[in-house]
N, C-alpha and C positions, 0 to 999 in steps of 0.2 A: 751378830755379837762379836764375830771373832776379827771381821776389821774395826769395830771400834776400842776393843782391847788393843789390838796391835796400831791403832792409827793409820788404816790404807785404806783406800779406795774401796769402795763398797762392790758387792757382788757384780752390779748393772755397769760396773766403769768399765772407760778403754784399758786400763791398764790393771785390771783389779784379779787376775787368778794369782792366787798365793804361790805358786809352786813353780811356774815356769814366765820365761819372760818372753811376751809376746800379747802386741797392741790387740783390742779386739776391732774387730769391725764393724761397724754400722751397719747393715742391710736393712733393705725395703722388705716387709713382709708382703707374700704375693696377696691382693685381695681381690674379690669378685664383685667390689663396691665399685661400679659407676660414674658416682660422686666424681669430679674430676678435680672441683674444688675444693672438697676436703682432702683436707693433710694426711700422706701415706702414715703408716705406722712404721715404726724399725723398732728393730732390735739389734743390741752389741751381740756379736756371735765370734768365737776364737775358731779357726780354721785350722791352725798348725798342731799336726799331732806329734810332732817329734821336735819342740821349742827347747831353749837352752835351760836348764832348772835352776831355779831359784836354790841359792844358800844361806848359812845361818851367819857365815860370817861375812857376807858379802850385802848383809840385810840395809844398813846406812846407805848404802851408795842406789838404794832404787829411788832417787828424788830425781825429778828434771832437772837438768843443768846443762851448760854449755856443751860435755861430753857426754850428755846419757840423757836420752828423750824418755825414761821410762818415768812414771808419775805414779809408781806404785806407792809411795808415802804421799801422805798430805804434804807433807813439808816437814825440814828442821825446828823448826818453829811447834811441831806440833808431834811431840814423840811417846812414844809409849812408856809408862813408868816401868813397863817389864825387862824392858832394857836396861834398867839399872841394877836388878840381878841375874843380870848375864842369863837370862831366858831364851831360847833358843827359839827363836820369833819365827822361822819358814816351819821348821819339820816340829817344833814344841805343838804346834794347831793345830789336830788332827780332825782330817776330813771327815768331819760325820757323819754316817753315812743314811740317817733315817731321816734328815732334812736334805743332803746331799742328794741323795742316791736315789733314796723311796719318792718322798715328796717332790724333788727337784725332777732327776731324771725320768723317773719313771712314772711318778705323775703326770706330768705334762704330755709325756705320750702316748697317757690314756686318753685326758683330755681334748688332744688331737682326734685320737679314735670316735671320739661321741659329739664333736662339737664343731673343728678346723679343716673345712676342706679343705686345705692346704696342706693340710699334716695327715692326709690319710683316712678325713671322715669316711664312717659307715654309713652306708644306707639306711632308710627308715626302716627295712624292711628287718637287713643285718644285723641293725642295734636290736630291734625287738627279737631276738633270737637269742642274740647276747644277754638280754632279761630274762627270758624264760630259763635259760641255763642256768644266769643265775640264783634265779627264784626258788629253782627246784635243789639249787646244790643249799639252799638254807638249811633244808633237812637231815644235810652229808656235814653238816659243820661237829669236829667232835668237841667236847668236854673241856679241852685244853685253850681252845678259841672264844675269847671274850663276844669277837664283831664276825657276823656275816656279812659278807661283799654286797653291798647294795645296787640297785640297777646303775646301768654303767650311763645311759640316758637322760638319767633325773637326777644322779648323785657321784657323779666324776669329779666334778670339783668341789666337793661336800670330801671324797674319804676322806679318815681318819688315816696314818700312816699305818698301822696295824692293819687297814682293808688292801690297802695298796701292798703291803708286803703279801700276804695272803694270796693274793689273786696272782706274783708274779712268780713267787715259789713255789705256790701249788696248785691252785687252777684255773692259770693260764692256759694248757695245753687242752683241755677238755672244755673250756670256755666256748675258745678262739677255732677251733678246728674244725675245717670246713667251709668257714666264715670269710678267714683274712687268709686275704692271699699268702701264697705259700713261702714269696721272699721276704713278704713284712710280717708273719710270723718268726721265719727263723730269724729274723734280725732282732725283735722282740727278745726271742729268744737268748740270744748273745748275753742280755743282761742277765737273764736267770743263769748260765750257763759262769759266768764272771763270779760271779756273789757263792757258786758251790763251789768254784775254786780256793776263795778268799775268803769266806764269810762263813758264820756259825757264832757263836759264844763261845767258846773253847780257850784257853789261855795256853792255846800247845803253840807251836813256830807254826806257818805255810811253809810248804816246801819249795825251792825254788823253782820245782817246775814249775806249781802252779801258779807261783808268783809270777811266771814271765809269762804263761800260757794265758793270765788274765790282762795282761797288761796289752798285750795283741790282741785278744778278745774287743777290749773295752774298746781301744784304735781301731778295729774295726768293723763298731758301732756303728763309731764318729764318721767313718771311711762311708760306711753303705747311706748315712743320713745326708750326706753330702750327695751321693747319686739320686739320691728320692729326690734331692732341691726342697730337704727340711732343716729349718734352722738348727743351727749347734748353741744353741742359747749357755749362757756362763758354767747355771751346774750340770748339762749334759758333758762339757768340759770337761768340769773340776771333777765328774767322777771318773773322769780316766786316772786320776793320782791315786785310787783308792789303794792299789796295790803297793803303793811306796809307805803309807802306814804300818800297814800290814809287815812289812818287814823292818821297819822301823821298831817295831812295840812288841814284835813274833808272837801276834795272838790273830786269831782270825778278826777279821774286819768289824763282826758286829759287835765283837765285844768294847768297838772302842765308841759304839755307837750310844741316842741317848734313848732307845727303850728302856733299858734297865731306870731310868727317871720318872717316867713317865705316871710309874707306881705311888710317885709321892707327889701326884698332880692333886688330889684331892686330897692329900695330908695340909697342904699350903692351904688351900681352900678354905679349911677348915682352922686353921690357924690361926689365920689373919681375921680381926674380929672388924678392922678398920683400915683405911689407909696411912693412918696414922703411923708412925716409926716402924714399917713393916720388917726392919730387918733386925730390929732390935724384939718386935714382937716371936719371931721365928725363933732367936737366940733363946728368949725365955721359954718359950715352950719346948725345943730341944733339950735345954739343961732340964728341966722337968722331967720330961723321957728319959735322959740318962741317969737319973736317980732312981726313980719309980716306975718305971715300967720295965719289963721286958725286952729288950729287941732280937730277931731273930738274928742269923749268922747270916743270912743268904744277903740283904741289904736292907737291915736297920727299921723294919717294921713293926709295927705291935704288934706281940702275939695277944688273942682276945679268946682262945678260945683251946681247949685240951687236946682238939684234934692238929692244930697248928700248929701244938707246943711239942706233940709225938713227932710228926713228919720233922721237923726243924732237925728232932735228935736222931732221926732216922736218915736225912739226908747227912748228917755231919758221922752217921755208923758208914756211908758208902764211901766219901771222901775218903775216911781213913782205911776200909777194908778192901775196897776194890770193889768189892761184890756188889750183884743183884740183891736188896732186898725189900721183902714185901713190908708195907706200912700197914696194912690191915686189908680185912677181907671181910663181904657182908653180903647177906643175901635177902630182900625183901619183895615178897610177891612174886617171886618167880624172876626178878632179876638180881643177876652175882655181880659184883663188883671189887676188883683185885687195883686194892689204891698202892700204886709205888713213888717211889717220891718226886717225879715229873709228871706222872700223868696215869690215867685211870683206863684198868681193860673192863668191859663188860663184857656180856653174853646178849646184848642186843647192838643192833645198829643206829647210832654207827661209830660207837666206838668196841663193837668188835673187829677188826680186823687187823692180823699182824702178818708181822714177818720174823723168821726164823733165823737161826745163824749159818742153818743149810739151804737159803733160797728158799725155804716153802712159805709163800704168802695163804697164812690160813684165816678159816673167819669161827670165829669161837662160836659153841654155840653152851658151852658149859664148863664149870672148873671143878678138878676132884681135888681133895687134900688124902693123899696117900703117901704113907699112910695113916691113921687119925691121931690127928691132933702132931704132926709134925711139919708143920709147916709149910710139906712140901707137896707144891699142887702140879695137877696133868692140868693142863689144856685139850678139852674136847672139842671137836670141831671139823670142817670140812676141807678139803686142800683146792687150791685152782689148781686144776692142770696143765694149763695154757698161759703161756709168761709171753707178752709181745714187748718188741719197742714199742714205747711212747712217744720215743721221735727217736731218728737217725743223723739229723740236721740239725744245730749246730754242733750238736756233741751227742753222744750214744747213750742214752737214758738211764739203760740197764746199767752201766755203770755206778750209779747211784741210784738203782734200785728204786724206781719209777719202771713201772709197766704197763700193757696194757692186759689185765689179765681177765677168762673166761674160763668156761668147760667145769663146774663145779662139781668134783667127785662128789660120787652119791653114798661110797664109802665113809662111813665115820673113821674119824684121825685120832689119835694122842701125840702129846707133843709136851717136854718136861720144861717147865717154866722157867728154869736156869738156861733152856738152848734160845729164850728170848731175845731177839735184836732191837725192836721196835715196833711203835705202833706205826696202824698208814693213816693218812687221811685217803679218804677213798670215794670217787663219784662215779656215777653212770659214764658210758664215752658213746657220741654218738645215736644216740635214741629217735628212732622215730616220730616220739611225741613225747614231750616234755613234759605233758601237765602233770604226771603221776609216777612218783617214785617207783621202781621194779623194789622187789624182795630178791635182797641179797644172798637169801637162803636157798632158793632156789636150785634144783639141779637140772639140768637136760634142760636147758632155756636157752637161746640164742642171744642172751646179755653179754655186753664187753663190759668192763668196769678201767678208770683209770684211779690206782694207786699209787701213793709216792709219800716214803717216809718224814713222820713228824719231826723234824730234823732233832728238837730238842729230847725226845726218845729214847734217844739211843744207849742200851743200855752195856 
């Protein structure tokens, strides 16, 4: 979409990354096909990590010509109407990062993993390991997650971006461990490691360190995929730029991304009755919404229902107070459930388990309101004693509050729901047999568990 808007070279061209100027290459993809007479496959791969950057006012002059071999325009002949109000055509584009980054980059070196001996296949033996984990983590998926990661075998190039994101920011490291060797882990790794630098939803600035610490991250992606002898295919490239958004826009990287769209995938859907004048059909049905319905604040949906119309006013009481607060609380059958306006704690698994503002990752097992009828509730529940890295390589885990933790005091805990940080997503680590979830309640058991904060959580 975004070189047909601007009129350049599409993704697959020699001359097609928006951001810096440098031809791509043709390579042969290695293959174990025989054949002598069928045609090798290629692919364009860009190689140079440190090429000259594209500018906004230097954008006219990327046409072929006697002085300038770069064919980043189609031609004079064929220009973008955005250029006639002075749109700032290189840094105006910004690098998306869930077709970018998710689907492009790190897609594909899934798809490697489960399908391209060339790129680092698994074994039959490995891949089926990699299923069981993920079969058994179905059950560790909390409240907040639409999709569970489906087997990585039969359904790599089926995810959804939502599974692909899932599986890189939170469990990858309990997936893969054990499995994939330990340099093509931590190179994996590098991406998760970039994206906590740079990414989140937040409309706060990145700092420049992490801005420049991702940016040597991402290069030295590219750096280590080049020692494997794996292709640097276009968006494995293009998300090295991610970082220059990010300081372009000073909000973290996802928020410039299109999940937040993705919500009104089945509003179009549903819209559109015909192919007929579809864009005239979405106008009428918008202006109808903006008379007669409700929309919330968060982005523009119908509220349908009392509980969605409370939270809406409860998230716009946080914006403006600062504070934690609770949207409702409910207890049915012996399960509690403390709704706040990101995401839901219970007193079962597996959206019991948090973390504290003083390090304690505790696992609920009940909530008091004391005292009655004040809103203000204990956390009861059990503490891990034992806090580990989750990895050491390529960045130190604990630092962002990822562990690997065990030792389940046999002590009951309180803990005041105001010193709340977040919730975890939280799986088994290492198990000797996968087919059957352990009890997280458990004490005096020799379970690891790998937990790492639901990023949008944090309270």
């Amino acid at each position: 979409m975004r070189s047909y808007l601007k009129r350049v070279k599409g993704h697959t061209g020699y001359w097609s990354c928006e951001r810096c100027i440098q031809p791509g290459v043709a390579c042969e993809i290695n293959s174990n096909n025989k054949n002598k007479t069928k045609k090798k496959k290629k692919t364009i791969q860009f190689l140079e990590l440190d090429a000259v950057p594209r500018s906004d006012e230097e954008f006219l002059s990327y046409c072929k010509s006697d002085d300038c071999p770069d064919e980043h325009l189609n031609g004079h002949h064929d220009l973008s109407p955005f250029l006639d109000l002075n749109f700032p055509m290189v840094t105006g584009f910004v690098v998306e990062p869930m077709h970018t980054f998710y689907a492009g980059c790190v897609g594909g070196r899934l798809k490697g993993l489960a399908y391209n001996p060339n790129e680092g296949k698994l074994s039959s033996s490995q891949l089926k390991q990699v299923d069981e984990r993920l079969k058994l983590f179905e059950k560790c998926k909390p409240l907040e997650f639409e999709r569970h990661v489906r087997s990585l075998s039969k359904s790599a190039k089926k995810y959804k971006h939502h599974e692909i994101r899932n599986m890189l920011m939170y469990i990858f490291i309990p997936v893969f461990s054990g499995i994939l060797q330990e340099e093509h882990l931590e190179n994996i790794l590098l991406l998760q490691y970039a994206m906590l630098l740079i990414g989140g939803f937040v409309n706060e600035p990145v700092s420049q360190d992490n801005l420049r610490e991702s940016s040597r991250v991402l290069k030295m992606y590219v750096q280590q995929l080049k020692q494997f002898n794996y292709p640097i295919r276009p968006t494995t490239h293009f998300a090295s730029h991610l970082p220059e958004d990010a300081l372009k826009y000073g909000c973290g990287i996802e928020a410039l991304s299109a999940f937040v769209f993705e919500n009104f995938y089945r509003f179009f859907r549903n819209t559109l009755a015909s192919g007929n004048l579809p864009l005239e059909q979405i106008r009428n049905r918008l202006v109808e919404r903006s008379k007669y319905l409700l929309p919330t604040s968060a982005d523009g949906m119908i509220i349908n229902s009392s509980m969605q119309y409370e939270i809406e006013i409860k998230k716009f009481e946080v914006k403006t107070s600062g504070q934690k607060i609770l949207v409702n609380f409910s207890e049915w059958k012996g399960i509690k459930k403390m709704v706040f306006s990101d995401f839901v704690l219970t007193n079962r698994f597996p959206n019991n388990v948090c973390l504290f503002k003083n390090g304690n990752v505790v696992v609920c097992s009940d909530f008091i309101e004391f005292p009655k009828m004040s809103n203000n509730f204990l956390v009861v529940g059990f503490l891990f004693q034992t806090k580990e890295h989750a990895c050491v390589k390529p960045y130190l885990s604990t630092k962002y509050n990822t562990f690997i933790v065990s030792k389940l005091d046999e002590r009951i805990g309180e803990w005041n729901i105001n010193n709340l940080l977040c919730e975890m997503y939280t799986v088994p680590y290492k198990l000797t047999d996968y087919a059957k979830l352990p009890d997280i309640t458990l004490p005096n058991v020799p379970n690891r568990w790998f937990t790492t904060p639901i990023r949008h959580t944090f309270l």
